[in-house]
C-alpha positions as CSV (number, residue, x, y, z in Angstrom):
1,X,71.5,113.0,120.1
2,X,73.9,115.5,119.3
3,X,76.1,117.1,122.3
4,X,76.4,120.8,123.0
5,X,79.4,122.1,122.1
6,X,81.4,122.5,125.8
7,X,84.3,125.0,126.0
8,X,85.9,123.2,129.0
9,X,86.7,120.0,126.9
10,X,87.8,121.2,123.3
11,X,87.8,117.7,122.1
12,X,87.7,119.0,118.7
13,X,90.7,120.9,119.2
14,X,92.6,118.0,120.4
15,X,91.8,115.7,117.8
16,X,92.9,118.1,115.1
17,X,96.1,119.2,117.5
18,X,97.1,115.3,117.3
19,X,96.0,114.8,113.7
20,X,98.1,117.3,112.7
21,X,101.2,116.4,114.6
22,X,101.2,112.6,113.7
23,X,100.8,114.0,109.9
24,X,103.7,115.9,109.9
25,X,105.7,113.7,111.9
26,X,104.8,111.1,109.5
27,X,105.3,113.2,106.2
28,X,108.8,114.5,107.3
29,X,109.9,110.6,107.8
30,X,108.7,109.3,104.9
31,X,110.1,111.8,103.0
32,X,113.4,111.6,104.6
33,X,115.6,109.4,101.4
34,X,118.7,108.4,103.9
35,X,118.4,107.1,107.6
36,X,116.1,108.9,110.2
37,X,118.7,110.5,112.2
38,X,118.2,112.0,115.7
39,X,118.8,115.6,114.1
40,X,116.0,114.8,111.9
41,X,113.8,113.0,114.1
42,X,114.4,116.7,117.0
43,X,113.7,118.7,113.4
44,X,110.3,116.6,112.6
45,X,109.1,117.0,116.4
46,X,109.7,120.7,116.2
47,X,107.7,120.8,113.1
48,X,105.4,119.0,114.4
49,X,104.4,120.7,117.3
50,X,104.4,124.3,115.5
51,X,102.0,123.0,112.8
52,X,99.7,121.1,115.6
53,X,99.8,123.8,117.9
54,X,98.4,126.7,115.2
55,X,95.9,123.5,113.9
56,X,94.5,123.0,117.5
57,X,94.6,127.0,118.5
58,X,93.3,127.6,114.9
59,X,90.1,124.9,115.8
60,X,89.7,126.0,119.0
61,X,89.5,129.8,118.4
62,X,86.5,129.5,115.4
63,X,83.7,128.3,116.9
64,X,80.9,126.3,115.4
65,X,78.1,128.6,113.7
66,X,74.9,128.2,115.3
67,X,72.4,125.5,114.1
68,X,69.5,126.7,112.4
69,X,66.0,126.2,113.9
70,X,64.8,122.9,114.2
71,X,68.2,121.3,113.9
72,X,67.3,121.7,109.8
73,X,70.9,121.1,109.0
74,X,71.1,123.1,104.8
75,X,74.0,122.2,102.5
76,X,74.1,125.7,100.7
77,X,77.5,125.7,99.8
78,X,77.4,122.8,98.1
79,X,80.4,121.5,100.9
80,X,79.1,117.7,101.3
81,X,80.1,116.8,97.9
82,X,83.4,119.3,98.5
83,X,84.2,117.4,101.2
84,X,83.8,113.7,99.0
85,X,85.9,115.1,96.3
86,X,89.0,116.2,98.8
87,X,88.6,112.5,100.6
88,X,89.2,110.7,97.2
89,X,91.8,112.6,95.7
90,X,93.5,112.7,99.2
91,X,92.9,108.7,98.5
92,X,94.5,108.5,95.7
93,X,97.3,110.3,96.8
94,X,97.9,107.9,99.7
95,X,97.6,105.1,97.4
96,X,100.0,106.1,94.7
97,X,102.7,107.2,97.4
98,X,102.0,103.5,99.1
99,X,102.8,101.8,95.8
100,X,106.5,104.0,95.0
101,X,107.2,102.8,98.5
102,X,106.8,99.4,98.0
């Protein structure tokens, strides 16, 4: 049974805010070629919390649209099979970095 959405816990919110954070976090040390310095490391926190805060206060600002009546849920964008296409090329990415690394 779904749960109403509740504006006192914003658990969407969060779990994009900390999505986004660990991503960047995580892009900006792979990235880094040489050592992971403390200079970096303060710059990839910074970074970090700018992009995760705008995710979270960007999620948390648009709310859900309404559902229709009788919880009839209609796919007229077409975004399910959007959303499958995104997930395996964002797959394959992942997988071809993983292999250069190794």
């Amino acid at each position: 049974m779904p749960v109403p959405a509740d504006p006192k816990r914003p658990w969407k919110a969060y779990i994009a805010t900390a999505v986004s954070a660990l991503s960047i976090f995580v892009t900006a040390w792979v990235s880094d070629t040489d050592p992971f310095t403390a200079k970096e490391i303060g710059a990839a926190v910074v970074a970090a919390l700018l992009g995760a805060g705008l995710t979270g206060a960007g999620t948390f600002a648009i709310a859900n649209p309404p559902k229709p009546a009788g919880d009839v849920v209609r796919d007229e964008l077409g975004a399910g099979e959007l959303v499958w296409i995104i997930g395996l090329v964002v797959l394959v990415i992942l997988i071809v970095v993983l292999v250069r690394l190794v």
